[in-house]
C-alpha positions as CSV (number, residue, x, y, z in Angstrom):
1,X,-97.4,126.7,116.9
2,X,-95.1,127.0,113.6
3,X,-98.4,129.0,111.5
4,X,-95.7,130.7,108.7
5,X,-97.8,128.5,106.5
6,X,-101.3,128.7,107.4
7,X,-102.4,131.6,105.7
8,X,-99.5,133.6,104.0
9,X,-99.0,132.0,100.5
10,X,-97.4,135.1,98.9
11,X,-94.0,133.5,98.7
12,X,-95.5,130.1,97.6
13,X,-96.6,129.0,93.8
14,X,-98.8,125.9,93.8
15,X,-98.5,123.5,91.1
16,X,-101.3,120.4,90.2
17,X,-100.5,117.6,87.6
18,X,-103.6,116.4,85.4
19,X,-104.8,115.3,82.6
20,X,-106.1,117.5,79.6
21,X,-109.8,116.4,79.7
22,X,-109.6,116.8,83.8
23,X,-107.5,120.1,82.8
24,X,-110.9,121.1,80.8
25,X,-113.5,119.9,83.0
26,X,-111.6,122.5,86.2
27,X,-111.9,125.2,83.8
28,X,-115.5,124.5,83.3
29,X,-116.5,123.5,86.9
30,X,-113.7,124.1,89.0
31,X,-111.7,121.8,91.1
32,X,-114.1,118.9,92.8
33,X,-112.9,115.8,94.8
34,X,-112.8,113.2,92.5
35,X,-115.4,110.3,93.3
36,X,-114.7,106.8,92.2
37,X,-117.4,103.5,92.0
38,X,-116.5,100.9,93.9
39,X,-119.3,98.0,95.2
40,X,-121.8,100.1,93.3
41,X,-121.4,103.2,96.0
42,X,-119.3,106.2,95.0
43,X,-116.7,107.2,97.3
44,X,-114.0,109.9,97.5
45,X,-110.6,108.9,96.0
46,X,-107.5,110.0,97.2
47,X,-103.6,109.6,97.4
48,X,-101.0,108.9,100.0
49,X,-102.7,111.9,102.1
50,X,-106.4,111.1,101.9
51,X,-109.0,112.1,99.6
52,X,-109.3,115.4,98.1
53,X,-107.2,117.6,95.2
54,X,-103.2,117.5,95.6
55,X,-101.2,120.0,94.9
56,X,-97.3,121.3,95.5
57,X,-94.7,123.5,95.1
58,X,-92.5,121.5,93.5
59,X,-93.7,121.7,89.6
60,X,-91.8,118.1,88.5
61,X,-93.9,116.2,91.3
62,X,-97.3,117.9,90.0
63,X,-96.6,116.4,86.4
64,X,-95.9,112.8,88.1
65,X,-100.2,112.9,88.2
66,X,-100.7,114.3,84.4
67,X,-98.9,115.8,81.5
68,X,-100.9,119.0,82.0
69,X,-99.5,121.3,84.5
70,X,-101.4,123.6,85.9
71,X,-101.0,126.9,88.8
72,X,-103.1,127.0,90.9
73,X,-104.5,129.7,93.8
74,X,-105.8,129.6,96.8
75,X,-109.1,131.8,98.1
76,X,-108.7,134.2,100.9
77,X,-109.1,132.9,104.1
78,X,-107.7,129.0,103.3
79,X,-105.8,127.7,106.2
80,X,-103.4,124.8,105.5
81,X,-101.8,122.7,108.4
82,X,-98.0,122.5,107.3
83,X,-97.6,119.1,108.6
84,X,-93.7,118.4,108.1
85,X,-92.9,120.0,111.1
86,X,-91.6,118.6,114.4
87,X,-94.7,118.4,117.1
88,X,-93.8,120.5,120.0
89,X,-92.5,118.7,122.9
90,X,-93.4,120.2,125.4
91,X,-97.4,120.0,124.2
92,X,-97.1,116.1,123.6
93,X,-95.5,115.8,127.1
94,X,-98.3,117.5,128.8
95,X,-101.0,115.6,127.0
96,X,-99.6,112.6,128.0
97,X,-99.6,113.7,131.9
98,X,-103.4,114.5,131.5
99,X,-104.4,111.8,129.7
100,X,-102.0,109.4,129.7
101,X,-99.7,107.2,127.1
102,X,-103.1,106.3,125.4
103,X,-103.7,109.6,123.8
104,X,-100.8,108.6,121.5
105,X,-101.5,105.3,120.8
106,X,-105.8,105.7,120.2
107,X,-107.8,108.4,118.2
108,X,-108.1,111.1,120.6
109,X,-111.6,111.2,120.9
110,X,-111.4,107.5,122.7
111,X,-109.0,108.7,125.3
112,X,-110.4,112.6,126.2
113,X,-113.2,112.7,128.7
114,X,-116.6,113.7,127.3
115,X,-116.3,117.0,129.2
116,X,-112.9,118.2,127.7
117,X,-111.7,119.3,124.1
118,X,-108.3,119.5,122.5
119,X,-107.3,123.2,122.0
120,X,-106.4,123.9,118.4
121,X,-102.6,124.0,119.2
122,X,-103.0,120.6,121.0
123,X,-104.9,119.4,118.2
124,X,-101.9,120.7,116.0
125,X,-98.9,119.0,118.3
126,X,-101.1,115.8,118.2
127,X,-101.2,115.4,114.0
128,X,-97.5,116.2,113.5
129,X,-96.8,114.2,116.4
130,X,-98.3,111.0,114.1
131,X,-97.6,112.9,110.9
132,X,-93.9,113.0,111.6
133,X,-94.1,108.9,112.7
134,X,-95.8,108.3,109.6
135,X,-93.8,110.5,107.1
136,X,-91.0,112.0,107.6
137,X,-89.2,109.6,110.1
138,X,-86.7,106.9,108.1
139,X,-87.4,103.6,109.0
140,X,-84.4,102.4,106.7
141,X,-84.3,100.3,103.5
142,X,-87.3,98.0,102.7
143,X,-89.6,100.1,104.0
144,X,-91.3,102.2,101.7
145,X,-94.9,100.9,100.4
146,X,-97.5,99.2,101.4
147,X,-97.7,95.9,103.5
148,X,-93.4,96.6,103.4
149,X,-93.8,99.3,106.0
150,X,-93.2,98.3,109.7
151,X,-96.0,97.7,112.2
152,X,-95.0,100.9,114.0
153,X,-95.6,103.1,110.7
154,X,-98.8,101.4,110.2
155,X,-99.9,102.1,113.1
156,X,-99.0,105.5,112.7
157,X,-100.6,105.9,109.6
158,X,-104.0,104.5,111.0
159,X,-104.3,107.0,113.5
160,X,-103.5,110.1,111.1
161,X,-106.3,109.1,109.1
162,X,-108.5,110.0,112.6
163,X,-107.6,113.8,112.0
164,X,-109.4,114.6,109.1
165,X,-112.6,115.3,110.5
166,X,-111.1,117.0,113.6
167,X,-108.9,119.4,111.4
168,X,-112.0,120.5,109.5
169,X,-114.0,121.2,112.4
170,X,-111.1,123.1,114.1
171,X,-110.9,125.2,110.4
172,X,-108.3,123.9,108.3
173,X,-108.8,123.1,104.7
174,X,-106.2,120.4,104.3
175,X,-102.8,119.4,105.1
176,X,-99.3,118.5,104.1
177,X,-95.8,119.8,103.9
178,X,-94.7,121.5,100.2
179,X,-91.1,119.5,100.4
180,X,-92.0,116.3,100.4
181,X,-93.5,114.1,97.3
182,X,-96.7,114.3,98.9
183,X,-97.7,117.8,99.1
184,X,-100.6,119.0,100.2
185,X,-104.3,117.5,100.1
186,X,-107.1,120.2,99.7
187,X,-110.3,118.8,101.5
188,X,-112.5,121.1,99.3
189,X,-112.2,121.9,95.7
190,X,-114.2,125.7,96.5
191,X,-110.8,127.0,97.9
192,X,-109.0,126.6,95.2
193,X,-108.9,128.2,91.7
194,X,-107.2,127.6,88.5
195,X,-104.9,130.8,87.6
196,X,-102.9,129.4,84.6
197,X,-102.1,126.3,82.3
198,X,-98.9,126.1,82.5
199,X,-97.9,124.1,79.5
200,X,-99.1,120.2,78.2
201,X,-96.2,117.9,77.7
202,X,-96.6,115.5,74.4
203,X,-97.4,112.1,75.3
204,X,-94.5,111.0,72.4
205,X,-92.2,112.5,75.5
206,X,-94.4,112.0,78.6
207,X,-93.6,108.7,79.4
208,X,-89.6,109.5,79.3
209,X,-89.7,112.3,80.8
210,X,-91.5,110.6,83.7
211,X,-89.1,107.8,84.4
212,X,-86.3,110.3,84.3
213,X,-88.4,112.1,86.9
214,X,-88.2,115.5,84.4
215,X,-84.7,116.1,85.1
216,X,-83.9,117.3,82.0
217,X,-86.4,120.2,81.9
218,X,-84.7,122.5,84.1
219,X,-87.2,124.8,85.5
220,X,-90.8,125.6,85.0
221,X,-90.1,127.6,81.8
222,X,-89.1,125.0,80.1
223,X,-92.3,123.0,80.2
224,X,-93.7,126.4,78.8
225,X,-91.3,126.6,76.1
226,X,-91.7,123.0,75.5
227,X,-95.6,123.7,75.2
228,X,-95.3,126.6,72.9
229,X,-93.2,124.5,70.2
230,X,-95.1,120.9,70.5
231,X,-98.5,121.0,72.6
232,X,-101.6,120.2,71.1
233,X,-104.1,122.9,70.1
234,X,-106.6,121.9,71.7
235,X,-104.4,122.3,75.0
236,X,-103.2,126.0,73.6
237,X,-107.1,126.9,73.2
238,X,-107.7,125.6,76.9
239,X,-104.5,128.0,77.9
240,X,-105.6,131.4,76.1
241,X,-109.2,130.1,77.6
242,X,-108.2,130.5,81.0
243,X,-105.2,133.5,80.4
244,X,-108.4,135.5,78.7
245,X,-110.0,138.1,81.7
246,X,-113.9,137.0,82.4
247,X,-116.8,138.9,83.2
């Protein structure tokens, strides 16, 4: 199993995208999985990877969700599945001798006799296998969202969202793959901790900056120098907040 990405993020930065109250309320509370009313029950909310708190690598997809950028860091001990990788092989081949073609086309637990467990690297094999299916294979033009995707990719799709529970009781703490627009999903908000606002963009240039995709800011620094010259000061107070050191 590829594991580069599993627990060594000292080569990574990790951005998230928010709003400035949201921005506010992590710096009070910390990061929580968002909860949404619908029927008169709460449930979680989430994106294109399930429900829980998003974050990337890639700064200009962070401030697609919210003008305020923050960095973010991740506790000691967090173990995230990089999912963008090819499934091994070999591993899907034998899992299809023991349990036949149905272990890729059912959740696993519907296939595997009571009496036997997946081991954590067939576990692994098994999500990229339908990770791969779902995300990062083309499927051509016409095919991007929604009830537009292909049967196969929905099918796909469907099963991946089986794995959640079975990736957090083998240990992992979310999922994803830092290139792609995605990112990663972070089951729990506890692993994660704010470490700087980056900068606020104005909403006068927000909405321009988005449709260009924020080409025009060329790097990270710019959203800082941007900040310094035109943010808000309420979102400069929020910044020196959480740059001050805390007993």
């Amino acid at each position: 199993m590829n594991d580069d990405f599993l627990s060594d993020f000292r080569n990574h930065v990790f951005y998230h995208g928010t709003s400035l109250g949201r921005a506010e309320s992590i710096a009070r509370k910390g990061f929580r999985v968002r909860l949404n009313e619908q029927d008169g029950e709460q449930c979680c909310s989430g994106g294109n990877l399930g429900a829980g708190i998003y974050i990337t690598c890639n700064w200009r997809i962070a401030l697609w969700f919210g003008p305020t950028l923050l960095c973010v860091g991740l506790r000691p001990g967090t173990r995230l599945l990089l999912s963008g990788v090819a499934p091994e092989s070999k591993t899907i081949a034998y899992l299809q001798r023991e349990f036949g073609r149905e272990i890729l086309n059912s959740p696993p637990w519907k296939v595997i006799p009571k009496n036997k467990r997946l081991t954590s690297h067939e576990l692994v094999a098994l999500f990229r296998y339908h990770y791969c299916q779902t995300w990062e294979k083309s499927y051509g033009t016409g095919a991007e969202w929604g009830s537009r995707w292909p049967a196969e990719r929905e099918r796909h799709s469907r099963l991946l969202d089986n794995f959640r529970s079975l990736l957090i009781r083998y240990g992992f703490h979310g999922y994803g793959n830092p290139a792609d627009d995605n990112g990663i999903v972070v089951f729990a908000g506890d692993r994660l901790v704010l470490q700087e606002v980056v900068g606020e963009i104005p909403s006068s240039d927000y909405s321009a900056l988005w449709k260009s995709d924020f080409r025009s800011l060329g790097d990270v620094g710019a959203v800082r120098r941007l900040f310094q010259t035109r943010g808000s000061e309420h979102a400069r107070q929020l910044a020196q907040h959480v740059a001050a050191p805390h007993s």
